[in-house]
C-alpha positions as CSV (number, residue, x, y, z in Angstrom):
1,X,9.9,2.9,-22.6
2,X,7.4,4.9,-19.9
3,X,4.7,3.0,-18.5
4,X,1.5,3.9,-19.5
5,X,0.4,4.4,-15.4
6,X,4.3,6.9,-15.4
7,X,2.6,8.5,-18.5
8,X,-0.6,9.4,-16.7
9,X,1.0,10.2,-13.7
10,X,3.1,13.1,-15.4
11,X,0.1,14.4,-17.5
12,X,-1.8,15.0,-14.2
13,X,0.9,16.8,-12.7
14,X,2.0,18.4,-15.7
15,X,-2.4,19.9,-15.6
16,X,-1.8,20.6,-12.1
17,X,1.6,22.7,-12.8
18,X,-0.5,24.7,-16.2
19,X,-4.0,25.2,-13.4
20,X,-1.8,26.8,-11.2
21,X,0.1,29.3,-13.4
22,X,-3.4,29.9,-15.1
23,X,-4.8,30.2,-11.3
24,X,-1.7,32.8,-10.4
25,X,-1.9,34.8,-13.5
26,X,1.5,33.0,-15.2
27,X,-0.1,31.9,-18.0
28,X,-3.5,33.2,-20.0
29,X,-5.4,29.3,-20.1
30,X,-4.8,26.0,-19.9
31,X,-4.0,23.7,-23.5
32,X,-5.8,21.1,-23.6
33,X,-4.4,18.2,-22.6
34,X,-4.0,14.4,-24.1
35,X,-5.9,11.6,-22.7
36,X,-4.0,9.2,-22.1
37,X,-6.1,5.7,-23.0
38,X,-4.9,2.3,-21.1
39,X,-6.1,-0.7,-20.3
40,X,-7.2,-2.5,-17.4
41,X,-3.7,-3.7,-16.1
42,X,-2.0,-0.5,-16.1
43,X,-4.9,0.8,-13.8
44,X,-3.7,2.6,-10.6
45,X,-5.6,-0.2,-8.5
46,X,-3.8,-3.5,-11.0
47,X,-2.6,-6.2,-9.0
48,X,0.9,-7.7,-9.7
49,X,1.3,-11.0,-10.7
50,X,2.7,-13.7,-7.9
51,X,6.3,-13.8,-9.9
52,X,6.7,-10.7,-9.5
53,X,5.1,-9.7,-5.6
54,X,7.8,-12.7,-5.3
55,X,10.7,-10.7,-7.3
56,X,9.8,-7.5,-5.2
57,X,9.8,-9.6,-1.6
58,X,12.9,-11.5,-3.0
59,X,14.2,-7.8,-3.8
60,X,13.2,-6.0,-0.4
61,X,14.5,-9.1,1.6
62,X,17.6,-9.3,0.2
63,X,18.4,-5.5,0.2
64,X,16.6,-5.3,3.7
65,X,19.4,-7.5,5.6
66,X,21.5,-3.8,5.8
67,X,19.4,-1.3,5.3
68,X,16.7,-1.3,9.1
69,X,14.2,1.6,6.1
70,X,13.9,-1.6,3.8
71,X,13.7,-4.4,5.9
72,X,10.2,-2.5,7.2
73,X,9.0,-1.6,3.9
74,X,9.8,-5.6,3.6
75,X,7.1,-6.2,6.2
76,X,4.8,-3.4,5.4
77,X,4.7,-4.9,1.5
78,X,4.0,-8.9,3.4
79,X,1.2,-7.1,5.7
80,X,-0.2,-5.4,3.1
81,X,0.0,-8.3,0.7
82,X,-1.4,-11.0,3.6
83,X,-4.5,-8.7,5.1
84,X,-5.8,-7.4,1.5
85,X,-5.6,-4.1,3.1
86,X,-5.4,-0.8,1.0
87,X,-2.6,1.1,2.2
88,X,-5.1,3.9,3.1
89,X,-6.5,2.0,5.6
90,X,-2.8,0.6,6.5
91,X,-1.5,4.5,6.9
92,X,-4.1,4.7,9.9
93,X,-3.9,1.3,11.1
94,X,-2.9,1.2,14.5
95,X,-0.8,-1.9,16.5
96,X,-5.1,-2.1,18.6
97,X,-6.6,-2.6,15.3
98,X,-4.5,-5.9,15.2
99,X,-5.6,-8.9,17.1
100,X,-3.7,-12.3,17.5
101,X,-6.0,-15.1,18.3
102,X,-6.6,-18.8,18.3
103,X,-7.5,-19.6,14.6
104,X,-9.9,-23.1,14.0
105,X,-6.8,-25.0,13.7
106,X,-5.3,-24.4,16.7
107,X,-2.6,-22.0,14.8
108,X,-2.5,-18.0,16.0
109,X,-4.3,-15.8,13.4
110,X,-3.7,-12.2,13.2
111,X,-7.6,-10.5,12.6
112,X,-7.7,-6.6,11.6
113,X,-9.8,-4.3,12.2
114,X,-9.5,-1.5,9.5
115,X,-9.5,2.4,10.9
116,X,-11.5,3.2,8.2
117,X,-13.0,0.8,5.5
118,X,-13.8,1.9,2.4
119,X,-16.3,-0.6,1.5
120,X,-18.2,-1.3,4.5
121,X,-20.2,1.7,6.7
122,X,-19.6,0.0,9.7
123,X,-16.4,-1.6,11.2
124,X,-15.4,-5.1,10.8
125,X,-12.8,-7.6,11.5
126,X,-11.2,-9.8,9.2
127,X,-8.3,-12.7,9.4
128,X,-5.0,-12.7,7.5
129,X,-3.5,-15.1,5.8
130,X,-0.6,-16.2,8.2
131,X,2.3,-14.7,6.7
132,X,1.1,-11.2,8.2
133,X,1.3,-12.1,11.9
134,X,5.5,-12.8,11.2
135,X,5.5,-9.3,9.8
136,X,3.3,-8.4,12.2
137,X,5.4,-9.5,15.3
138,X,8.7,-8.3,13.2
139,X,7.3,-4.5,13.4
140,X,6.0,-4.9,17.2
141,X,9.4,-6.1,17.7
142,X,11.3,-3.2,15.8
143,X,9.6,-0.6,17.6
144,X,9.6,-1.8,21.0
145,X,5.8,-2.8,21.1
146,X,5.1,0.5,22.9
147,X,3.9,2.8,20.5
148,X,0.3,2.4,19.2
């Protein structure tokens, strides 16, 4: 009933726990350990399917109305989901790196910059798909606007 993704997750920090007593003298070597095969869907980097990025918003709006932790990690889950941002770049991103401006339809757009693309060697900015600027405005809003 594991996932395969949980699975991996515990062999590599189960490796990590036998390197370190091996490291600090605990233990004489490391066993080998199993690899762990899966396919393409239970990679780290899978995307989910749009029932269930609906279920989890549906889930984290829902439970967000009373809880102020979940109702931003609401809006961080809409940004990321809206910008196609990895949440690497989104740990860095900074309230500057976000621009609202006048989109070819006459509708506001919110355009990123990413702190630190992974892809590209130089910096670039991209447009969201609308639904980040609300979750956008919601997190400028929760924290006063102030802090970068």
């Amino acid at each position: 009933g594991i996932a395969v993704v949980s699975v991996r997750h515990y062999l590599v920090a189960v490796r990590k726990v036998l390197n370190f007593a091996a490291r600090h003298g605990a233990i004489d070597a490391v066993p080998l350990m199993p690899k762990q095969k899966s396919d393409a869907l239970s990679s780290p980097r899978c995307k989910l399917n749009l029932a269930e990025y609906r279920k989890l918003k549906d889930h984290l709006q829902l439970a967000g109305k009373g809880n102020p932790r979940l109702a931003e990690l609401y809006d961080c889950v809409i940004f990321l989901t809206n910008t196609l941002l990895r949440p690497s770049e989104f740990k860095d991103l900074r309230f500057s790196d976000c621009k609202e401006k006048e989109g070819a339809d006459g509708k506001p757009t919110l355009w990123v910059n990413p702190p630190h693309p992974k892809v590209r060697s130089r910096t670039y900015e991209t447009p969201s798909m609308r639904g980040a600027l609300f979750a956008f405005r919601r997190m400028q809003k929760r924290i006063g606007g102030n802090s970068d």
